[in-house]
C-alpha positions in Angstrom: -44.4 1.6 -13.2 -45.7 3.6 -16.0 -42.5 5.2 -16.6 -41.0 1.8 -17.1 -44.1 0.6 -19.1 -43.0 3.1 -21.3 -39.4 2.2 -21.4 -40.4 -1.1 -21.9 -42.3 -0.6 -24.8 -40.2 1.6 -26.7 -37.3 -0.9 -25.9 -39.2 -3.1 -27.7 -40.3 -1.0 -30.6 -36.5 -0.2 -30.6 -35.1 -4.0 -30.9 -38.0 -4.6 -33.3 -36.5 -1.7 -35.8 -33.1 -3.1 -35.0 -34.1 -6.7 -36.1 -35.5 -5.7 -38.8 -33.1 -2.6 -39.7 -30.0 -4.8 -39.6 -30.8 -7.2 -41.8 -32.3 -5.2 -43.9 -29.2 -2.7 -43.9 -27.4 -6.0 -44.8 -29.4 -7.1 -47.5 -29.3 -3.8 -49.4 -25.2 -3.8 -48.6 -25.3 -7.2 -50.9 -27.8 -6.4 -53.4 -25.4 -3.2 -53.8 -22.0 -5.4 -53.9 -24.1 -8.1 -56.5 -24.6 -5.2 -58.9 -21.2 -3.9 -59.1 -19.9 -7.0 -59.5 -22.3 -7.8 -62.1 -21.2 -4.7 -63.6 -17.3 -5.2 -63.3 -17.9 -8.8 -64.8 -19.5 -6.9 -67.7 -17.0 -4.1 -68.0 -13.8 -7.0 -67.4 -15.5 -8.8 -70.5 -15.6 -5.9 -72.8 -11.5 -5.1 -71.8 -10.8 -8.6 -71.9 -11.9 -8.4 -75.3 -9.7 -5.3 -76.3 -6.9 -6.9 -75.0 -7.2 -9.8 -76.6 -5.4 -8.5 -79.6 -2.3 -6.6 -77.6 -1.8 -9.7 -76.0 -2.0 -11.9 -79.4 0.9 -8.9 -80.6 2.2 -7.4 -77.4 3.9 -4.6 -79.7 4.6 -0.9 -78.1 1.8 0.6 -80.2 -0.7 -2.1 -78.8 0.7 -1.7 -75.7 0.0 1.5 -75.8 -3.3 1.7 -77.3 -4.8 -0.4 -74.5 -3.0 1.8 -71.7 -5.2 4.4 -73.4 -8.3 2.6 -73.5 -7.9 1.5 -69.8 -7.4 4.7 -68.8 -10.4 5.8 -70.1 -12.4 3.6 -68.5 -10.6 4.5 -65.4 -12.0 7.7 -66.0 -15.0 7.1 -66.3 -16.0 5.0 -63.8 -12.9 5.3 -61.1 -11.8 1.6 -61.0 -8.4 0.0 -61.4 -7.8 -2.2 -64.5 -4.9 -3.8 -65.0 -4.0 -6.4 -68.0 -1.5 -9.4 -67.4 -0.1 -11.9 -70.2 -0.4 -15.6 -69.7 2.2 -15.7 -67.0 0.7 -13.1 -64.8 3.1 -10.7 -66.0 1.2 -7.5 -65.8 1.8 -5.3 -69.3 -0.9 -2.4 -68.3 -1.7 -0.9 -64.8 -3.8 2.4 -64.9 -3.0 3.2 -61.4 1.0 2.4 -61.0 3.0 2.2 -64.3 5.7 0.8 -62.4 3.4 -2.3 -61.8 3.9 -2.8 -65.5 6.3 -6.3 -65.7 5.8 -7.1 -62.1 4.4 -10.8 -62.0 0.7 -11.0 -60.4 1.0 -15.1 -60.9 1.1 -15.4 -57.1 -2.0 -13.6 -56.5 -5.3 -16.0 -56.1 -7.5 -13.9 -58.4 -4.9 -14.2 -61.3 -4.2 -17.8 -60.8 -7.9 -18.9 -61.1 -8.5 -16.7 -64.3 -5.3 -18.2 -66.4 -6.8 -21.4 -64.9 -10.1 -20.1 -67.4 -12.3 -19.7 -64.3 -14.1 -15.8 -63.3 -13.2 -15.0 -60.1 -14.5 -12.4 -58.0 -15.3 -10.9 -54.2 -13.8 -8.5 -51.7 -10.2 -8.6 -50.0 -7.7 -6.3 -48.1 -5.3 -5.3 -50.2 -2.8 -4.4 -47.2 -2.0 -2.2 -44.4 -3.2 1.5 -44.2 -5.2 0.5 -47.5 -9.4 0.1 -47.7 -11.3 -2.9 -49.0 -11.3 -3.6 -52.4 -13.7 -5.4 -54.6 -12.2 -7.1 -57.5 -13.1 -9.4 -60.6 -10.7 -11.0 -62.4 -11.4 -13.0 -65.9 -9.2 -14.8 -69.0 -8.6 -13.2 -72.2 -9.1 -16.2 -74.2 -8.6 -16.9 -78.1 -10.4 -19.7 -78.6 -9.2 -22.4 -75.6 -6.2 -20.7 -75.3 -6.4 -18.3 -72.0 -3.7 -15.4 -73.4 -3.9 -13.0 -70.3 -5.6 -11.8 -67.4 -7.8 -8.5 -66.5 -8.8 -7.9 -62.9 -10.8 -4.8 -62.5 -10.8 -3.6 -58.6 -13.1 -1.1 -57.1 -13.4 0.4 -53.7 -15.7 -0.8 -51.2 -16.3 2.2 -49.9 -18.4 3.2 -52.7 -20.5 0.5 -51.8 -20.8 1.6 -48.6 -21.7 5.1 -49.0 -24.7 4.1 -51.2 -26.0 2.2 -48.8 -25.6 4.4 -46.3 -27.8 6.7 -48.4 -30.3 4.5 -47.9 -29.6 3.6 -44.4 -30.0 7.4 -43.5 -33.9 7.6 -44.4 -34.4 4.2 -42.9 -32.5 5.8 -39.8 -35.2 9.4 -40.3 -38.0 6.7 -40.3 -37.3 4.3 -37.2 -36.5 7.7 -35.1 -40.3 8.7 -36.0 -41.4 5.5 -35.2 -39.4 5.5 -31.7 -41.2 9.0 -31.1 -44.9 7.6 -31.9 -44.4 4.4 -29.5 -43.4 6.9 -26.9 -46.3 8.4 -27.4 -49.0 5.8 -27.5 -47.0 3.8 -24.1 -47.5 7.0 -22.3 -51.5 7.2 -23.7 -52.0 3.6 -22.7 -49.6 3.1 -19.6 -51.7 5.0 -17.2 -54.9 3.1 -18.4 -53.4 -0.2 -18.0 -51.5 0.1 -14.4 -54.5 -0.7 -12.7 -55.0 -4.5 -14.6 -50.9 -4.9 -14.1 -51.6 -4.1 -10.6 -53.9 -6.6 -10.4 -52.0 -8.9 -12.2 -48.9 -8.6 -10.1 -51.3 -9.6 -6.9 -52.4 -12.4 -8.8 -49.1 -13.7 -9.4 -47.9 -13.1 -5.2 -51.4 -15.5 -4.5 -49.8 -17.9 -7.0 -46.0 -17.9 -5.5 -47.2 -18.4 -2.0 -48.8 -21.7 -2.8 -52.3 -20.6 -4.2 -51.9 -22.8 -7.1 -55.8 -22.8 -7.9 -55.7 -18.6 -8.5 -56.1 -17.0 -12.0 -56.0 -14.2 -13.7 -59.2 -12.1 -15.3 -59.3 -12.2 -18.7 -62.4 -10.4 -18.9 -61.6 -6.5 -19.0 -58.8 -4.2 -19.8 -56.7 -3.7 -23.1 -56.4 -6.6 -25.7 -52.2 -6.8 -24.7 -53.7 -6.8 -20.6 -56.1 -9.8 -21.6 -53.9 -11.5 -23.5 -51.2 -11.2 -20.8 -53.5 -12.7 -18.5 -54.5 -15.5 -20.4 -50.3 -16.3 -21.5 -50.3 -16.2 -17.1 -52.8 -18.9 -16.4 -51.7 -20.5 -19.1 -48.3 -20.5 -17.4 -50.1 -21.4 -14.3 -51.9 -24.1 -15.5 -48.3 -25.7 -17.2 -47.2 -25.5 -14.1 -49.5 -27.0 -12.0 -49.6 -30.1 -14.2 -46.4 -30.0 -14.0 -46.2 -30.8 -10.4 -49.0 -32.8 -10.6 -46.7 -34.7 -12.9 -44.1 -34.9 -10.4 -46.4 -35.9 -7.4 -47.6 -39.0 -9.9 -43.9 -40.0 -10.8 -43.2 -40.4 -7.2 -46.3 -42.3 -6.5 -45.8 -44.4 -9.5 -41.7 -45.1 -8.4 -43.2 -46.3 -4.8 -46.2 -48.2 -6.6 -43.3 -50.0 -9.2 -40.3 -50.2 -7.0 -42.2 -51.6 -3.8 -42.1 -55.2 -4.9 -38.9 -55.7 -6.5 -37.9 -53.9 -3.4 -39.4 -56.6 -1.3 -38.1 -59.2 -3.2 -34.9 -58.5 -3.3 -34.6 -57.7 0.6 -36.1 -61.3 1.4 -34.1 -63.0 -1.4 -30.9 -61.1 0.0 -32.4 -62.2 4.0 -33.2 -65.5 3.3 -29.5 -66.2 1.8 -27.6 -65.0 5.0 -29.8 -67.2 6.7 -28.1 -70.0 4.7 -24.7 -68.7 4.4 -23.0 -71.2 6.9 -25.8 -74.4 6.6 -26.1 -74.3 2.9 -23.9 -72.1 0.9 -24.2 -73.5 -2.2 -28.0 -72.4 -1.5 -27.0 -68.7 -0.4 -24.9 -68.6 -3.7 -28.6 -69.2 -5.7 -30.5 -66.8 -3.8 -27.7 -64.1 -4.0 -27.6 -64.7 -8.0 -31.5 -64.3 -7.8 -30.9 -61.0 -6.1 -28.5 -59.7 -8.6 -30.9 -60.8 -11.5 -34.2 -58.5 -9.5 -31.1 -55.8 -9.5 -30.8 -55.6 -12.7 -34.6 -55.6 -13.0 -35.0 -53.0 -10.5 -32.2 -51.0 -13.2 -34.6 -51.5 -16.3 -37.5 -50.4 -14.2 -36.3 -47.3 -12.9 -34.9 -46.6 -16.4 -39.0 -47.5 -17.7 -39.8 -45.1 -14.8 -38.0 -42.4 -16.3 -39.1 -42.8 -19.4 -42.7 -42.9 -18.4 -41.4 -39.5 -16.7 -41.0 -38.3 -20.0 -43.1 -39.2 -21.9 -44.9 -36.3 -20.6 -43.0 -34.0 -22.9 -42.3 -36.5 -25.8 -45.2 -37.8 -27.6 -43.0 -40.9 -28.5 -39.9 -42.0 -27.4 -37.4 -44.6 -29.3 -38.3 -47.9 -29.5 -36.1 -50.6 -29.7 -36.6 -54.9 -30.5 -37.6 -57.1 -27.6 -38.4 -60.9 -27.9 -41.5 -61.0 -26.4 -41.6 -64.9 -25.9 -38.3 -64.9 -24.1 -39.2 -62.0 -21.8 -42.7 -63.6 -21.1 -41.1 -67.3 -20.0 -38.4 -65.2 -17.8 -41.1 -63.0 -15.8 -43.4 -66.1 -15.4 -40.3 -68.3 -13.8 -39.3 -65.2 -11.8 -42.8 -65.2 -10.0 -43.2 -68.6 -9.7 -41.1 -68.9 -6.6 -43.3 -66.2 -4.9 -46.7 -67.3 -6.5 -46.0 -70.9 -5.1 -46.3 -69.6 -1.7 -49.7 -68.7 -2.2 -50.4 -72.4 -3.8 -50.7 -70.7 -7.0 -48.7 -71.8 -9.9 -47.3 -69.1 -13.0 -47.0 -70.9 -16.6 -46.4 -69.2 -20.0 -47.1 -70.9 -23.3 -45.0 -68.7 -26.1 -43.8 -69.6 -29.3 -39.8 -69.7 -29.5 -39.1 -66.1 -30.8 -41.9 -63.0 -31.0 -40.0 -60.0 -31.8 -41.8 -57.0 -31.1 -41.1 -52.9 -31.0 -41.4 -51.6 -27.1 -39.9 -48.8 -25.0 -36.7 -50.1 -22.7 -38.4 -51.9 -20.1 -41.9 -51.5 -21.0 -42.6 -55.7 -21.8 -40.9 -56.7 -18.1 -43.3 -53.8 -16.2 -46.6 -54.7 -18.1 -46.2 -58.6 -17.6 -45.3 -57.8 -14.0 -48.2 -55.5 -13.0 -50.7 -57.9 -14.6 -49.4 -60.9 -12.9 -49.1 -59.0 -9.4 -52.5 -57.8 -10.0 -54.0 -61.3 -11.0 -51.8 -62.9 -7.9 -53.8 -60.3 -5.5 -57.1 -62.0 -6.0 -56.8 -65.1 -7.1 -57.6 -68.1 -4.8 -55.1 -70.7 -3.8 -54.4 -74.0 -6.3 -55.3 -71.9 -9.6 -53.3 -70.8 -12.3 -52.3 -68.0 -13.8 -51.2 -68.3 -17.6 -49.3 -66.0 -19.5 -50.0 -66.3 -23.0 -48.1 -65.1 -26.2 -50.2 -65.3 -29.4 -49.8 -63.0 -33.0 -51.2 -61.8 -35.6 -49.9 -60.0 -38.6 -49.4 -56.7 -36.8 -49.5 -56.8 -33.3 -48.4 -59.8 -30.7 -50.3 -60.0 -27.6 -49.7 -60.8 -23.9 -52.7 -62.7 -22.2 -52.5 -62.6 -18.6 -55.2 -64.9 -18.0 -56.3 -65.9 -14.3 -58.9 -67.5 -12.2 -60.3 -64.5 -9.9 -63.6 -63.5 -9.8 -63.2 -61.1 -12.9 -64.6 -57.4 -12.4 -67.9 -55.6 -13.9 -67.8 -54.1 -16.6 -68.1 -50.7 -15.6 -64.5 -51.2 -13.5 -63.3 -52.8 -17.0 -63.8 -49.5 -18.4 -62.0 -47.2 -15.7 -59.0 -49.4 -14.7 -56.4 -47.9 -16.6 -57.2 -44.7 -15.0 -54.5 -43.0 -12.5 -55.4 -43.9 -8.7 -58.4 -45.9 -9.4 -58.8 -48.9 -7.4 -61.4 -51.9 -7.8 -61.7 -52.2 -3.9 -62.2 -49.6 -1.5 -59.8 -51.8 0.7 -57.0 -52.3 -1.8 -53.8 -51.5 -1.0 -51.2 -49.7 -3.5 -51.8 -46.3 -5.4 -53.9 -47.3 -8.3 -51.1 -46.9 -10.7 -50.0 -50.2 -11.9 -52.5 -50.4 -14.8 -52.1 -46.6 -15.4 -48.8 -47.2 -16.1 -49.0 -50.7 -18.1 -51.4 -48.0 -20.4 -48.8 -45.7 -20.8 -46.0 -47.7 -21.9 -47.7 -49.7 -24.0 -49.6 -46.7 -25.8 -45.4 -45.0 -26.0 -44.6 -48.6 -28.0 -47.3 -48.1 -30.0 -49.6 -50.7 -29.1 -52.9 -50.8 -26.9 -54.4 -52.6 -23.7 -57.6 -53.8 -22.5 -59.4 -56.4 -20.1 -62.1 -58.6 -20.9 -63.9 -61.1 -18.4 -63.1 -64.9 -18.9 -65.9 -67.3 -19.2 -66.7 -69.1 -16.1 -64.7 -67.0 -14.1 -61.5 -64.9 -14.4 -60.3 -62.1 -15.9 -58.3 -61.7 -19.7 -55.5 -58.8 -19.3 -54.1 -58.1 -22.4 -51.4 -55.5 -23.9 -50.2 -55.4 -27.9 -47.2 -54.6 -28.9 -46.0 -54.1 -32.6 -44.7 -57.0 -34.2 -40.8 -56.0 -35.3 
């Protein structure tokens, strides 16, 4: 283990210097190419401007005389200059006099610079032949663009002054490589024992002890730190499956009803198939509407799922009103078998902003919570009202209400009012959740004799 501690870190030192190193190597390759092109542009001027007059009175003599100045400045600095006229004719070359009268017009760098426009960069010139950097600009007179000169240097230049510098950059990250070794072998051997201990820690954890952590107490700063980033790890993790256990009790907890209802929807119209099909033909319609609820719930569901990960998903615009009257007819069939009648009193059209599926689950867990304890021959009322930022389901019924201290913890996970009560506690823990993801808020409040006020806001739209 130490030996590979020590790998490990000078691995690490190593792609740190090559991360760096590259880019760096890079960077000085372009600052490099920048300044000779800066300085061809400068240098393309200054012949352009000599040539200006040979190409104004293209006589031998001024032919001549420019040959000699370009050669000169071949000299000097080891470039290629050639001079074209205004068809891209070239009249001085101080590599390849037999260039001379050979037309450059086709060439990309000429036709942009008789066009009036600089041009400049890097290109292959051919096969067996290196990289060549090139600027090309107008000899103008006035608006009149007489001729071209293209200056062309090699690349390799370039290259070997960077390399230059790349060589003591190269003498540096070698001593570097040689001090990590160094200071991994110093440290390995005093921090096996914590990675040891670490390494048991993290068998406990795979075979199920989720509740095991790490100490974070004692060895080197990189140890403790390693430690924490572990139980950190564990602790994502665990919530993470947490998480998962919750989804599937809060699928059961949402999908149990529908369920239900569309099994005895689906029963009850074979039952009728041959006595009253016209009958069947309704109930089996019913079922394929609580199919296409169950749909939008499991999609909520998965949103819900999440949500965990997103602090807020898309919304999109729901009318409120219509929704509301459509749940409350929807459990009117099954609340009138327990004598208890559903109404909703909406106005025609309350456009709100809510999660898909968010308005049909809150409405439904409030009214299957207020049909659980409500007495036979009362109501339950869904009301709609606004105001000029949020519009507001009442769920308003005639139960016995709750204390205030349950008021308080009911839209908490797995919490229950009565020790009796069947379900996971989740139907108010999720009616919070989607309604805080739409970007509105929920409460209770006790009703004056008797009953209970449950109440979620959405964002008008």
């Amino acid at each position: 283990m130490k030996w590979r501690l020590v790998a490990a870190l000078m691995g690490l030192t190593l792609v740190v210097l090559l991360v760096h190193d590259i880019p760096f190597t890079n960077y000085l390759r372009t600052v490099e190419s920048d300044r000779i092109i800066t300085a061809l542009e400068r240098d393309s001027f200054v012949m352009a401007g000599r040539a200006e007059e040979s190409l104004e009175d293209p006589s031998a003599q001024h032919i001549s005389g420019l040959q000699a100045t370009l050669n000169k400045y071949k000299t000097q600095s080891g470039a290629r200059v050639i001079v074209t006229d205004a068809k891209g004719v070239v009249v001085a070359d101080t590599d390849d006099s037999a260039k001379v009268g050979t037309s450059y017009a086709n060439r990309p760098e000429i036709q942009a610079a008789l066009a009036g426009q600089i041009s400049s960069g890097r290109r292959d010139p051919g096969p067996n032949t290196d990289e060549l950097m090139y600027v090309a600009v107008p000899v103008l007179n006035g608006n009149n663009v007489l001729g071209v000169v293209r200056i062309t240097f090699p690349s390799a230049v370039v290259d070997q002054a960077v390399w230059q510098r790349v060589r003591g950059i190269a003498i540096v990250a070698g001593i570097t490589l040689l001090l990590a070794a160094l200071v991994a072998y110093l440290m390995a051997t005093s921090i096996t024992r914590r990675l040891r201990e670490l390494e048991e820690t993290t068998e406990e954890f795979t075979q199920g002890d989720l509740d095991v952590r790490a100490a974070t107490t004692d060895g080197a700063p990189e140890i403790r730190s390693l430690a924490t980033s572990f139980n950190s790890m564990a602790d994502q993790l665990t919530r993470l499956m947490d998480q998962q256990r919750a989804f599937a009790g809060d699928a059961s907890h949402q999908l149990r009803t529908p369920l239900t209802a569309l099994q005895l929807r689906l029963e009850r119209a074979l039952e009728m198939v041959e006595s009253d099909p016209e009958g069947a033909s309704e109930r089996i319609e019913a079922a394929m509407l609580e199919a296409e609820r169950l749909q939008r719930l499991v999609e909520g569901l998965l949103v819900l799922s999440r949500s965990e990960a997103t602090t807020r998903p898309e919304t999109a615009r729901y009318n409120l009103a219509e929704i509301a009257r459509e749940r409350a007819e929807s459990w009117e069939a099954l609340a009138s078998e327990a004598d208890v009648h559903v109404t909703c009193t909406a106005p025609p059209h309350v456009m709100v902003h809510a999660i898909p599926g968010a308005v049909e689950q809150v409405i439904d867990n409030y009214i299957d919570n207020a049909l659980s304890i409500v007495p036979p021959g009362t109501t339950i009322s869904v009301v709609i009202t606004t105001d000029p930022h949020y519009a507001t389901v009442h769920v308003l019924d005639e139960g016995p209400g709750m204390p205030d201290l349950d008021l308080e913890k009911a839209f908490n996970r797995f919490w229950r009012a009565r020790s009796d009560a069947h379900g996971s506690g989740l139907g108010l823990a999720i009616v919070e959740r989607l309604t805080t993801l739409s970007g509105g808020n929920v409460r209770l409040a006790n009703r004056l004799p008797h009953g209970l006020d449950a109440q979620a806001d959405f964002p008008i739209a």
